[in-house]
Structures are given as structure tokens and as C-alpha cells.
FIVEX-911841 format. One record per residue (C-alpha): z negated, y, x. Coordinates in steps of 0.5 Angstrom, whole numbers, always signed. Layout:
{z: Z&y: Y&x: X}
...
// end
This chain:
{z: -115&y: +303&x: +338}
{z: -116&y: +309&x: +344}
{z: -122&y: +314&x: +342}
{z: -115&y: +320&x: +342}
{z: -112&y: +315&x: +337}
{z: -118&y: +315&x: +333}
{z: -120&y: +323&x: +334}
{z: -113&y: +325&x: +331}
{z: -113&y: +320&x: +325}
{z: -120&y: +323&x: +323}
{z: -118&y: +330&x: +324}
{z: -112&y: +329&x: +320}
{z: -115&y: +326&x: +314}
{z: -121&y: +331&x: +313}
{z: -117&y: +337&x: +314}
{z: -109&y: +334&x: +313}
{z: -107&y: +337&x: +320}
{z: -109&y: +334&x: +327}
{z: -112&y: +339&x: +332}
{z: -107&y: +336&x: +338}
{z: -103&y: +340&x: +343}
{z: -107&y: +347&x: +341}
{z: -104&y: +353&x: +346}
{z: -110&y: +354&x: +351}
{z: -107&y: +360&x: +355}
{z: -111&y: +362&x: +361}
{z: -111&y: +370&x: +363}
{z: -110&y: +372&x: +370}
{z: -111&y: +380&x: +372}
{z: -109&y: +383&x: +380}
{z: -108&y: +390&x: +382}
{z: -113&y: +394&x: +378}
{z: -120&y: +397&x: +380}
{z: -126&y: +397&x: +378}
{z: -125&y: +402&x: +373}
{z: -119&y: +398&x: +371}
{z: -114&y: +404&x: +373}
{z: -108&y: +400&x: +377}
{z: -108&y: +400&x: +384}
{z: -104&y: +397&x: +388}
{z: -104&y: +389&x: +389}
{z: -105&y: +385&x: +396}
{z: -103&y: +378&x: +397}
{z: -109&y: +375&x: +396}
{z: -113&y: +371&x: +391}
{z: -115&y: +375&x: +384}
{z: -118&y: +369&x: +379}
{z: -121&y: +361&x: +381}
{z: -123&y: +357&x: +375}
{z: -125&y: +350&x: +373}
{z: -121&y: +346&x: +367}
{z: -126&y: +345&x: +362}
{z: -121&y: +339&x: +358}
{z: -114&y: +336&x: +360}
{z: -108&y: +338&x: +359}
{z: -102&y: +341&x: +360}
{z: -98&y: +348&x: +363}
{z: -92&y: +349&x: +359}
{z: -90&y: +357&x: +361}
{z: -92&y: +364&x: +364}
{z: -91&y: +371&x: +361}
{z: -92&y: +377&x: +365}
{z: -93&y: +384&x: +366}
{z: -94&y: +389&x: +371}
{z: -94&y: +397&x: +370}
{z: -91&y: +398&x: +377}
{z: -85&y: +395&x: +379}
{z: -84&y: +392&x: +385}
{z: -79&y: +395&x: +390}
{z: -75&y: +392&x: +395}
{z: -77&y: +385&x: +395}
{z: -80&y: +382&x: +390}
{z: -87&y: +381&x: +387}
{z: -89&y: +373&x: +386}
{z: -94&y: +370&x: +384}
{z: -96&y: +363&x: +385}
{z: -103&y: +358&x: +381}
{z: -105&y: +353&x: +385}
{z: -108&y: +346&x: +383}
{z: -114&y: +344&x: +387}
{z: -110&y: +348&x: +393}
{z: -103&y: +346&x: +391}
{z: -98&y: +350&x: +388}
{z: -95&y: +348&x: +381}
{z: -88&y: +352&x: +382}
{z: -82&y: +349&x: +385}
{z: -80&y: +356&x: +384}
{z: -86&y: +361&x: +383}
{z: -85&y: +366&x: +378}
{z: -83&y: +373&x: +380}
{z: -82&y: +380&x: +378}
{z: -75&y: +382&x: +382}
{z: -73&y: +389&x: +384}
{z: -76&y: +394&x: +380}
{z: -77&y: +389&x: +374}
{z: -85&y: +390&x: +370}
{z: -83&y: +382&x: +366}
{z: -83&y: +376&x: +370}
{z: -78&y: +371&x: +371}
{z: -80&y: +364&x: +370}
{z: -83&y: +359&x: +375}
{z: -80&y: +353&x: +375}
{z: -86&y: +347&x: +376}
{z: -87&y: +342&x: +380}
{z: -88&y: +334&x: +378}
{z: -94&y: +333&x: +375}
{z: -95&y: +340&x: +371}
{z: -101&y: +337&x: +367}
{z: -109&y: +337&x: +369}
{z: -115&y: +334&x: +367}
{z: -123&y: +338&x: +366}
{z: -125&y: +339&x: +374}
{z: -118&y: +341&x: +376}
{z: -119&y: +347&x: +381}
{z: -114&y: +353&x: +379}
{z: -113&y: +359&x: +383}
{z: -108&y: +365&x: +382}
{z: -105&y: +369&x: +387}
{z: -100&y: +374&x: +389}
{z: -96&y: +372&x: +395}
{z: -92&y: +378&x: +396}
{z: -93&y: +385&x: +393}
{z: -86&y: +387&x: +394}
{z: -84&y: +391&x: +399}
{z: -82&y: +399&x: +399}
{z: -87&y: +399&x: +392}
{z: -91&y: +396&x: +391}
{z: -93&y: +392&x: +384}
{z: -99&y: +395&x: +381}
{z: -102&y: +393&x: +374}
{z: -101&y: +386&x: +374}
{z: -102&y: +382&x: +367}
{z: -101&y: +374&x: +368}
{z: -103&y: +369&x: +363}
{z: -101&y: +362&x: +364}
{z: -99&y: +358&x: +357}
{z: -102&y: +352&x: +356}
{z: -103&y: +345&x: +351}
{z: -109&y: +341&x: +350}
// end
């Protein structure tokens, strides 16, 4: 029996529910100083962490206190530098909510998968300041 198979039996019958599939939501932060007052954001790398267990991205959610203008404000995370979105996640013309990526293939990772996330464009006649990302995940 696999060591998962075994874990989940043990875990259930001790406290009669298995401590499988727990959220493991990551938080990202771009555009603030070191006061924590919100500047504008730049399209460059603001967070690099390393997997400590397995799992999977299951989502977003986002919010920035400066809408962009013009273009939109997108972000992108990367695996061990390559992105997981097909589509990145974006907040749109004058939007502080993101709308939701759309991720490419494999959306799991294991302990030592590099992540990184970015801006990759900060909108174009405003700028996005303030920006709040956390990436939902299951492990």
C-alpha cells in the first residue's frame, strides 16, 4: 500500500477526517515601499520561493489599489522559469480585481519547484500601484 494510502487511513481513523487536499495559498506583494505606502509597480520580479511539499494551483484572487489605465496590469508565475498560465491573469482597464489565468497543462508541482511571480505589464496611461496576489493552491 502506498505510504499516501497508509497516511490517510491513519489520519481518518484518529480524528475521523483526512488531512488530504488542505488549501495552501501562497501571497505575493508588488508596488509598495518599504513603508508599505503603494507605488507604482514596474514589470519586473517581486517574489522566488521554493515548494516545500507537492501539490497543485487550483486559482488567483487579486487586488490592486491603483487601477491600471490604458493597457492592462498583467501578472504572471513562473515554474522553474516557465509560466503556468496559458492565459496570465489580468486586471483590465481601470479594474482593482483581477480576472482569472487560465493554466497551462501541468498546474501541479512538487517540493523544490522554483516559483516566481511578476508583473509583465503595469498598464499603460496609469500605472497599477498596490498590488495584492495570492495563488491558491491543495496539497
Amino acid at each position: 500500500m502506498a505510504l499516501q494510502t497508509i497516511t490517510k487511513d491513519i489520519l481518518t481513523r484518529t480524528s475521523g477526517v483526512a488531512l488530504l487536499e488542505l488549501p495552501y495559498d501562497i501571497c505575493f506583494i508588488a508596488g509598495f515601499d518599504k513603508d508599505m505606502a503603494g507605488e507604482d509597480v514596474a514589470a519586473r520580479v517581486y517574489g522566488e520561493m521554493v515548494m516545500a511539499r507537492p501539490g497543485i494551483f487550483t486559482g488567483e484572487a487579486a487586488y490592486a489599489d491603483t487601477a491600471p489605465g490604458g493597457n492592462a496590469l498583467i501578472i504572471d508565475v513562473q515554474k522553474n522559469g516557465s509560466t503556468i498560465y496559458s492565459t496570465k491573469p489580468q486586471f483590465l482597464n481601470s479594474g482593482t480585481l483581477t480576472t482569472d489565468g487560465v493554466f497551462s497543462g501541468d498546474a501541479s508541482f512538487v517540493a523544490g519547484n522554483r516559483i516566481t511571480f511578476k508583473i509583465h505589464q503595469t498598464g499603460s496611461s496609469t500605472v497599477g500601484r498596490g498590488v495584492r496576489f495570492m495563488l491558491k493552491c491543495r496539497v
